[in-house]
N, C-alpha and C positions, 0 to 999 in steps of 0.2 A: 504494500500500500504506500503511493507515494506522497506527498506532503511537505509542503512549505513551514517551518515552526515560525517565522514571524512574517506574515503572508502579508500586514500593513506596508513592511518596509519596499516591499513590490510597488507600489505606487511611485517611486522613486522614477522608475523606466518611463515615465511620461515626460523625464526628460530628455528623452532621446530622440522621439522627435521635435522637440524644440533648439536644439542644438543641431539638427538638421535644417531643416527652417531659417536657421539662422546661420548657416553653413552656404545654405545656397545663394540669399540675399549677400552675405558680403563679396561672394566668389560674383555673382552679376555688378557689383558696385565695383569691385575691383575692375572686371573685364568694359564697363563703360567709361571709366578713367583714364583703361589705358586705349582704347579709341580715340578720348578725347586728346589725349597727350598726340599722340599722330596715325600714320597709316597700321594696319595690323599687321600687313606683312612686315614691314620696315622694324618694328619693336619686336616681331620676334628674333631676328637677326641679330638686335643689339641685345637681345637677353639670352645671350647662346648657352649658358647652363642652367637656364630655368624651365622644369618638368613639371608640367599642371597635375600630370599624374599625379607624380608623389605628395601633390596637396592633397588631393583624396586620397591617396591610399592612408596618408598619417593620418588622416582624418576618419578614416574608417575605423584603424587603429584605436585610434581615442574612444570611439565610439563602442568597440568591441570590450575595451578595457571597461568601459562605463558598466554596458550591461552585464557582464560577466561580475564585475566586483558586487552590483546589487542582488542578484541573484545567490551570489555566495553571502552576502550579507542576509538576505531571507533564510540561509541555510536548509538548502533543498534535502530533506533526508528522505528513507525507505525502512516500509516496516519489514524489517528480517526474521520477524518468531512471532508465529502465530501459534495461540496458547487455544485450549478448550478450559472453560469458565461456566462454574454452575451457576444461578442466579436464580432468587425464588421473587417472586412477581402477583399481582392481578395483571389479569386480562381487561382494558380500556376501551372502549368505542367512543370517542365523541361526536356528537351527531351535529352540525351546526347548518340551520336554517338561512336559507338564502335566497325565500320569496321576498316579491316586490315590497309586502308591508318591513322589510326590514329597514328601507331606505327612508322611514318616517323617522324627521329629528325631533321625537317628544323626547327624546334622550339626544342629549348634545355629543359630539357631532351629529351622530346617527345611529340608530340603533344598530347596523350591521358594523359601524367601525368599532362600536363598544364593545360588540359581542366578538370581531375580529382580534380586538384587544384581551380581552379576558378568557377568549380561548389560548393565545399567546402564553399569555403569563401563566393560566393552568397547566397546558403541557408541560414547561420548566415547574411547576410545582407537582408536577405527579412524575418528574423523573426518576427511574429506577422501575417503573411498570412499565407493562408491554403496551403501546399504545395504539390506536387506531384513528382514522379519519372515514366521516361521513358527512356529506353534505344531501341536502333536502329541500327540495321547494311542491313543484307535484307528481316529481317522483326522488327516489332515495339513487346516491350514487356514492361508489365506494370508492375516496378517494385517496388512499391510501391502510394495506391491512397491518395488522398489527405487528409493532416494528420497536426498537428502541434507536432507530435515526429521529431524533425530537428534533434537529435542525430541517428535517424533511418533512416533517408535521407542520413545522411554525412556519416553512414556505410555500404547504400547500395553506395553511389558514390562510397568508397574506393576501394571498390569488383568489380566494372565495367570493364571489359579486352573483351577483342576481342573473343578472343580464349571462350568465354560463349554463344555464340550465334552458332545454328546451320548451317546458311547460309546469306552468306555476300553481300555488296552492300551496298548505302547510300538510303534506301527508307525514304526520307524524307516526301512523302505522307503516307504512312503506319503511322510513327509519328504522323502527324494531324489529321488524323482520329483516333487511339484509343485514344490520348488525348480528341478530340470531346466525343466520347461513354464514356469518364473514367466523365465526369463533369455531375454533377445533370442535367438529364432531364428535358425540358424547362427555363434551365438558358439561358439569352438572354445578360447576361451580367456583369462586374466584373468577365471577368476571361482571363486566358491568357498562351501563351504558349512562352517560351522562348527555342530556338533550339540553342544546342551546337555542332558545326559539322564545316569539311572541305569541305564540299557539292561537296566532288568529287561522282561522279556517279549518279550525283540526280536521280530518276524517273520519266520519263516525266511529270504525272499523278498529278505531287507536288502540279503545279501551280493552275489548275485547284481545287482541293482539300484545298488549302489555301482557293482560293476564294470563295468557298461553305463555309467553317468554319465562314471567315470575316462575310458572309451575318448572320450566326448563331450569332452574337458578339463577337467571339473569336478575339483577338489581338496577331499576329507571333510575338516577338521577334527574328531575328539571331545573333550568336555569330560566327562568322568565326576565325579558329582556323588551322596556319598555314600558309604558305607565298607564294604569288605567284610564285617565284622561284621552288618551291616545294623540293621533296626529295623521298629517294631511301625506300621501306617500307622491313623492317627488317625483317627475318624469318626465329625463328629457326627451326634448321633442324638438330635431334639427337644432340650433344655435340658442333655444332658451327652455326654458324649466318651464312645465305642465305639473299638474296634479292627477293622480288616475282617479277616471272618475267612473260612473255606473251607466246604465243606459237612459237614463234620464239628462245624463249631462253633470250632477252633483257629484264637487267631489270627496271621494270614498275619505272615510274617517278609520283609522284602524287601531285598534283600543287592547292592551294587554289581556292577555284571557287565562286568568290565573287559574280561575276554576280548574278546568280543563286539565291542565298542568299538576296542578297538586291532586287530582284523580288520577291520573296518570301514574306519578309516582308512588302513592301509596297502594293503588292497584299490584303496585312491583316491589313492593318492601323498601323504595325506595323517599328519598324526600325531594321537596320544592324550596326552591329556594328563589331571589328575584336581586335580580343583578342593581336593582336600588340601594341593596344595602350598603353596598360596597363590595369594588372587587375582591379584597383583600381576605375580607371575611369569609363572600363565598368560596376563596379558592381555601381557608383553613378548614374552613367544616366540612367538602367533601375531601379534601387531603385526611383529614381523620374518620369519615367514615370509611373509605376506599383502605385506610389502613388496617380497619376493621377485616376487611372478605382475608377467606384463607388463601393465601397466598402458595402456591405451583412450584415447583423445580423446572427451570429449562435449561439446557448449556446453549452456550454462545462463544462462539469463537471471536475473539481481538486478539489485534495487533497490540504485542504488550513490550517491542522492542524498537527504536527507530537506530538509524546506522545515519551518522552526517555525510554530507561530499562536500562542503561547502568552502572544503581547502584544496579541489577540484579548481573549482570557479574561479578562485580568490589566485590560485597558480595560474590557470590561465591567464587572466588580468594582468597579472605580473611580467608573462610574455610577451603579452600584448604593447603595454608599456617599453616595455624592453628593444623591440624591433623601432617602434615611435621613434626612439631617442638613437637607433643605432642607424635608421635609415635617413637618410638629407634630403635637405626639401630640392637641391642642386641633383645634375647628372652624373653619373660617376664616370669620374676618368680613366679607370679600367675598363670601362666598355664602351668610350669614344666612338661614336658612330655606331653600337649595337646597343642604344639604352635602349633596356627592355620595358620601362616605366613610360618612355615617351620621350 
């Protein structure tokens, strides 16, 4: 497994084309000076040991020594020992809703960047379980299965928008069921689904379908995300913002539907919770019930050894440098009439 250990210092190499950039500008200022100075043929004549080459080539030089030294300053290593690692776990599903009513801001920004947010910060707080991604509007899609890459969790949450899903609705029974199909066959237990939603529009179908899952061992988590009050769902439309409205023309009001939600979870042994309280809280109280379910043996293989090269690089550089200072910007006069440079 290969890997950069300080991957920031790589931003560095964006001076490299600016130094190019800036490489080509003087070499064109130079070449319109000495036009101006007189004929082009004539000043080559009078400049008979001057090689344009060897301005770029030392310039390339420079330029190789640059990258090479940053790259060893990133210290490019490889994993050489890959270990087998027991690890005991719950099994996670988060289910995050991403119909139209998510884009209503009774919650500031928006109730999908809140609920983007606090699915975020939850992953990092359930680290060490196996986790899962689910997103939902009117139908369920599984987007990512159960993984402990939490950096690939928190960059499928970032990408979750409305506008990704074919056809809309809050099927929050569709949710429970591909999370049931997404977890190991005959697991009975240690695992769990936490639903991130306004549970406007549920599915009839939900209740019913929680309670089949419960009897399988799954435990509902809800997170209600959103405010009874409700709010107007935002829709752009060409160059300005719309409202979605009904077939009468009025536009749709979408209001937290707690009910729903806390039937839901208790239907599943599970609890409701509302993303009002605060993140912070929600994400401790299901961190300790989740700590709660009996936790699994799995093994997992990591890379538990890196090997540096990065005095590779840094040697290079050195060479680099080296030829720089040992080659002239002049023609060599051991090869009088065969300079190979130009």
């Amino acid at each position: 497994m290969f890997r950069f250990e300080y991957e920031m210092y790589l931003w560095a190499l964006l001076a490299v084309p600016v130094l190019i950039l800036f490489f080509v500008l003087m070499w064109r200022a130079r070449q319109r000076a000495v036009e101006r100075f007189g004929d082009n043929v004539l000043m080559q004549q009078l400049m008979l040991g001057y090689s344009a080459n060897r301005h770029i080539l030392k310039f390339a030089l420079v330029l190789l020594a640059l990258t090479f030294l940053v790259i060893g300053w990133a210290n490019p290593q490889w994993g050489t020992k890959r270990e087998k690692a027991k690890r005991k776990s719950a099994d996670v599903f988060i289910a995050l809703d991403v119909s139209y009513s998510m884009l209503a801001e009774d919650l500031q920004p928006s109730r999908m960047d809140r609920a983007r947010r606090f699915t975020e910060n939850l992953i990092n707080g359930l680290a060490g379980e196996r986790l899962g991604l689910i997103v939902f509007a009117g139908n369920a899609y599984l987007q990512m299965p159960l993984t402990t890459d939490y950096a690939a969790a928190a960059l499928f949450t970032k990408s979750a928008n409305p506008f990704q899903t074919p056809t809309q609705g809050t099927a929050i029974g569709d949710a429970v069921s591909l999370a049931e199909r997404a977890f190991e066959e005959g697991q009975k237990s240690h695992k769990a689904l936490i639903i991130v939603t306004d549970g406007e529009n549920h599915d009839s179908e939900a209740m019913k379908i929680a309670e089949e899952a419960a009897s399988n061992g799954l435990i509902i988590f809800t997170v209600g995300v959103g405010t009874r009050d409700g709010g107007l769902i935002p829709i752009p439309v060409g160059n300005r913002i719309d409202y979605k409205r009904d077939k009468s023309g009025n536009a749709v009001r979408t209001k937290l539907n707690e009910d729903a939600m806390r039937d839901i979870a208790r239907a599943a042994g599970g609890a409701y919770f509302n993303l009002a309280q605060g993140s912070e809280r929600v994400i401790e109280a299901l961190q300790e019930r989740i700590d709660q379910l009996e936790k699994r043996e799995f093994e997992q293989r990591i890379f538990d050894e890196y090997e540096s090269y990065f005095q590779w690089f840094i040697g290079a550089a050195l060479l680099f440098l080296i030829l720089d200072y040992i080659i002239s910007y002049r023609k060599s006069g051991l090869l009088e009439g065969r300079d190979l440079f130009g």
